[in-house]
Backbone as a printed PyTorch tensor [residue, N CA C, xyz], in Angstrom:
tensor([[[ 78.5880, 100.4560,  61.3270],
         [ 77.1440, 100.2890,  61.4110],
         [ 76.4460, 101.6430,  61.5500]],

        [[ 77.3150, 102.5870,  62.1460],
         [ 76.1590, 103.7120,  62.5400],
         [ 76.2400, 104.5070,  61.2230]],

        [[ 76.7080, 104.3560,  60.2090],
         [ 76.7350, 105.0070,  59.2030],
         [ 75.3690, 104.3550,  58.2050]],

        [[ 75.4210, 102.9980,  58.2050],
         [ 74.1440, 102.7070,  57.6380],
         [ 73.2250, 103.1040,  58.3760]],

        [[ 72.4700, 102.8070,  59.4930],
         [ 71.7940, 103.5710,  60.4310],
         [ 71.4540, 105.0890,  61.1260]],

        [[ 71.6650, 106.1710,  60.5800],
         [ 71.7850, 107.5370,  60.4880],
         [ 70.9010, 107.5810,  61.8130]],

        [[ 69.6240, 107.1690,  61.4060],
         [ 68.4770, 107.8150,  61.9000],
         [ 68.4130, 107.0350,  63.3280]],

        [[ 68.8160, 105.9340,  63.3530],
         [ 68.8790, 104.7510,  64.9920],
         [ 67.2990, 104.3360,  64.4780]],

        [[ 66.9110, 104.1400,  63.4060],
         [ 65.3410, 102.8820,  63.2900],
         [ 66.2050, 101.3500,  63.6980]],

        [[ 66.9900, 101.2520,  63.7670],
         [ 67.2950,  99.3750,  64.0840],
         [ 67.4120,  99.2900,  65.2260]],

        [[ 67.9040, 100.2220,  65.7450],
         [ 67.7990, 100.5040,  67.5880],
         [ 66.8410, 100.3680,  68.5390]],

        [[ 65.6690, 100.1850,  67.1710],
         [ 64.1010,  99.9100,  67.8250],
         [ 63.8220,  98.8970,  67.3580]],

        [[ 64.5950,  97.8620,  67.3750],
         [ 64.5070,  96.6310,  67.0160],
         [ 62.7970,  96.3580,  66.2950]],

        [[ 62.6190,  97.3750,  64.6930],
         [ 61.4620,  96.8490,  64.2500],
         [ 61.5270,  95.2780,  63.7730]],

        [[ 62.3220,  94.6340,  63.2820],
         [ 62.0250,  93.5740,  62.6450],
         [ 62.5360,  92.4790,  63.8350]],

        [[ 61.4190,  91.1530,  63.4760],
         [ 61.4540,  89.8380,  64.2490],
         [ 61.3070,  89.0220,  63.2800]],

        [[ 61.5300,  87.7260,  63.6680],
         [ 61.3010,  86.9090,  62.7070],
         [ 61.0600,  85.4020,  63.3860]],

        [[ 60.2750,  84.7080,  62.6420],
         [ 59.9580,  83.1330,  63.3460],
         [ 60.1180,  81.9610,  62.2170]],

        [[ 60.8050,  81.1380,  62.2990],
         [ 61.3430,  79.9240,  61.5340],
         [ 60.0930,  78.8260,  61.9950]],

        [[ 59.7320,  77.9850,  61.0070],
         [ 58.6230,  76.9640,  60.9820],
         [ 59.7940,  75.7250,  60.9550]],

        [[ 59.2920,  74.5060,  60.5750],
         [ 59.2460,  73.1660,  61.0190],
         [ 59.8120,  73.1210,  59.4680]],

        [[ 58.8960,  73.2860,  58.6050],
         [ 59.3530,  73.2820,  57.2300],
         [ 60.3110,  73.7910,  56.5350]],

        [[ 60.8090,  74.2940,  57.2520],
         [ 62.2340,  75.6450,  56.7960],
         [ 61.6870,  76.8060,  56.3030]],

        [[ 60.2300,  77.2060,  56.4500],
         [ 60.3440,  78.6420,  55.6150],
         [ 60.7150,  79.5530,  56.9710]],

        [[ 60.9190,  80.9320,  56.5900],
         [ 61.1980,  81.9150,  57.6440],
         [ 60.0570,  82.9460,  57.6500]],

        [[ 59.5530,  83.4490,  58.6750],
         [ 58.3750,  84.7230,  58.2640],
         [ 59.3160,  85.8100,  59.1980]],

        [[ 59.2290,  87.2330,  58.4740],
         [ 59.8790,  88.3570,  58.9720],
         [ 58.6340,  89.0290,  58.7900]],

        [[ 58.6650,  89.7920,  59.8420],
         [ 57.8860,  90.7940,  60.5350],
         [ 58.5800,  92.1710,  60.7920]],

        [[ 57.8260,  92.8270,  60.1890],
         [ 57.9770,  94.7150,  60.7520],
         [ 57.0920,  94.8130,  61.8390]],

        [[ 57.2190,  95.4570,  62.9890],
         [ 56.3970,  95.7280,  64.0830],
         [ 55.0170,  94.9590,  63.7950]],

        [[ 55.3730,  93.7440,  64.1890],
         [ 54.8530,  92.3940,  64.2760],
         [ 53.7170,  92.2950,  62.9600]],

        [[ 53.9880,  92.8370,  61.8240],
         [ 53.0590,  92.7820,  60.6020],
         [ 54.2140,  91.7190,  59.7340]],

        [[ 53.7220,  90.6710,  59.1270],
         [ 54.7890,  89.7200,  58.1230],
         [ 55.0140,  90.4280,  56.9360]],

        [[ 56.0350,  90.6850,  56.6320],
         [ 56.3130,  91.4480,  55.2840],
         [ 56.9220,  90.4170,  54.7050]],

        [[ 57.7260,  89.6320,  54.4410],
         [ 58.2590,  88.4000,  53.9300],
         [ 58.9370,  87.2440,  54.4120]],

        [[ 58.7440,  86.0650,  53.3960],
         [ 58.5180,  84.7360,  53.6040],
         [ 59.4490,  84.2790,  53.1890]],

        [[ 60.9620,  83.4340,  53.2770],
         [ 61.6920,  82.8760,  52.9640],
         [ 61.6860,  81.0970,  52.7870]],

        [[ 62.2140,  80.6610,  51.7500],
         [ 61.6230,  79.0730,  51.6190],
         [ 63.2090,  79.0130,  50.8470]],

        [[ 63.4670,  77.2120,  51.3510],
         [ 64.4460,  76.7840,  50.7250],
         [ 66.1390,  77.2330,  51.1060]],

        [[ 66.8530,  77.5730,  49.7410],
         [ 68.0260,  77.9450,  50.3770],
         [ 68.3190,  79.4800,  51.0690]],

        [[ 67.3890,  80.1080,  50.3120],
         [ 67.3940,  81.2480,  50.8290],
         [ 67.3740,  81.3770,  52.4430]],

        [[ 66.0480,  80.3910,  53.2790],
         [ 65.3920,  80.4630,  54.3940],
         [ 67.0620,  79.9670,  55.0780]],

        [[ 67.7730,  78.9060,  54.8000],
         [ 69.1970,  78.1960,  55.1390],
         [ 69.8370,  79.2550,  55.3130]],

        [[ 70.1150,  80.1430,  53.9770],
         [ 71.4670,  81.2020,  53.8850],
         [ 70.8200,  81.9820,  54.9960]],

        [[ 69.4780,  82.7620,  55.0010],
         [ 69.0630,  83.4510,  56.1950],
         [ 69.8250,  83.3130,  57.6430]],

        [[ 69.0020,  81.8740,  58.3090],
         [ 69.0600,  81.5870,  59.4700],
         [ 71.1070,  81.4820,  59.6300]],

        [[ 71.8440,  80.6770,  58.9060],
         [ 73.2320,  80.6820,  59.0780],
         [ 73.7980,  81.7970,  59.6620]],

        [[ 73.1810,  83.3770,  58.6490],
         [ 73.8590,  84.9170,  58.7780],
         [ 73.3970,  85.0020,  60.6310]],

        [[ 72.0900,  85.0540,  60.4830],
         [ 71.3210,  85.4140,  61.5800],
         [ 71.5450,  84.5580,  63.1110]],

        [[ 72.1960,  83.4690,  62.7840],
         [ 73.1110,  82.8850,  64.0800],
         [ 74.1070,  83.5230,  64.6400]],

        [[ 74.8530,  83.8600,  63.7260],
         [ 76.6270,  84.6340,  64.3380],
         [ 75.8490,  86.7000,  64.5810]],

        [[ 74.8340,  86.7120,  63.7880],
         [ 74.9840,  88.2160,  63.8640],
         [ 74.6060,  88.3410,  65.3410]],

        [[ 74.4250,  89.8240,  66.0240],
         [ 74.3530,  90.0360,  67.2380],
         [ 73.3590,  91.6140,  66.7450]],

        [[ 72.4920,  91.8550,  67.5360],
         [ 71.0230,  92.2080,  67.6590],
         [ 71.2930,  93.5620,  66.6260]],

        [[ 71.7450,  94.4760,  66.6150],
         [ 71.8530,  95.5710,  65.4990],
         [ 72.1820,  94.7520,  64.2740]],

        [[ 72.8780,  94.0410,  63.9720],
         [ 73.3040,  93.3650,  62.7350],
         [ 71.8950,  92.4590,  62.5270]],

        [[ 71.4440,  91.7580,  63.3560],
         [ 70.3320,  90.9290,  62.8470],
         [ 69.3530,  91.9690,  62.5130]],

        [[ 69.0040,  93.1210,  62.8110],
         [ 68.2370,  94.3690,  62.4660],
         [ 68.4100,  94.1510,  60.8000]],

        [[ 70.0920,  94.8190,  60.6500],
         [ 70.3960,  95.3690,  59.5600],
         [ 70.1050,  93.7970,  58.4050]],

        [[ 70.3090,  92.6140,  58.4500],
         [ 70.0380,  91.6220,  58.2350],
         [ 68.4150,  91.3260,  57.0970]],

        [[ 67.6130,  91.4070,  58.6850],
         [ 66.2260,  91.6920,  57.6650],
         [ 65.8510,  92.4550,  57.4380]],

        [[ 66.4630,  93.8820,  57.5260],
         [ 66.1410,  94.8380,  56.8050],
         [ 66.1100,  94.5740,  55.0460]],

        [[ 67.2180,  93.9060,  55.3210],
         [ 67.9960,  94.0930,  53.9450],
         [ 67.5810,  92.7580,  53.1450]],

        [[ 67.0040,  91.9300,  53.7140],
         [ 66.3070,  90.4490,  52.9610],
         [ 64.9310,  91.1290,  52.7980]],

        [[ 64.6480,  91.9830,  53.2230],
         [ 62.7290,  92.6040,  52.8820],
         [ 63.0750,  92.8080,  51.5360]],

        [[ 64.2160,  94.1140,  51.4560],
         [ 64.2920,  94.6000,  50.3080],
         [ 63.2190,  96.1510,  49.9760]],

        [[ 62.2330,  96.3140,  50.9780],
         [ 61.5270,  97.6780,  50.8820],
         [ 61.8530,  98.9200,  51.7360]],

        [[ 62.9300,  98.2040,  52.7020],
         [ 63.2540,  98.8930,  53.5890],
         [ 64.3120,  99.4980,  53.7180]],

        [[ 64.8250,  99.8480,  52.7390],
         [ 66.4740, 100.3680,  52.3000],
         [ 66.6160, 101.5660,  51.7640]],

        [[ 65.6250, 102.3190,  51.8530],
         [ 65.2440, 103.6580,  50.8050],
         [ 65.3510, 105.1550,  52.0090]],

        [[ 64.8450, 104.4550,  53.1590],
         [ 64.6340, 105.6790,  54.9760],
         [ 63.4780, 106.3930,  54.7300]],

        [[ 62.6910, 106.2620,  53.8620],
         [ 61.1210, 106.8130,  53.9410],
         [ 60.4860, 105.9760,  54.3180]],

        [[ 60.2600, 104.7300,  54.8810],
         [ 59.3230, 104.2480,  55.3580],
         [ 58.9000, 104.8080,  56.3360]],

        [[ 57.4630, 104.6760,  56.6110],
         [ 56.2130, 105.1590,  57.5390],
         [ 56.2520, 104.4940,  58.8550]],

        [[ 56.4390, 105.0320,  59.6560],
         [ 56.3370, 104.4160,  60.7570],
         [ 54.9050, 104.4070,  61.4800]],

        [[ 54.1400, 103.5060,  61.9960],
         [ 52.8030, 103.2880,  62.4970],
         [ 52.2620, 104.6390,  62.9060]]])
């Protein structure tokens, strides 16, 4: 893990996320929603995100955003 993580940004636990009634998922960067999961995707999500444990659930929605995989993002 610390090799994907160079810099320790997951260590600051930016991303959260909240599951609805309907099955979609909303993920949040420092509480802003960057994306919306629906269907099987929102399923395959939540399954990973049960067994992972708090750096892995980091690395998780990092990696379901999809904008956040590059290490130039702006921090507030």
């Amino acid at each position: 893990m610390s090799e994907v993580d160079k810099r320790n940004r997951l260590g600051e636990e930016p991303f959260s996320y909240k599951d609805s009634k309907d099955k979609k998922v909303f993920i949040y960067w420092h509480g802003k929603q960057v994306t919306i999961l629906k269907g099987k995707e929102s399923d395959k999500f939540l399954a990973r995100i049960e067994k992972a444990y708090s750096k892995e659930k980091q690395l998780i929605m990092a990696k379901v955003t999809g904008n956040f995989k590059h290490g130039n993002e702006k921090m507030k």
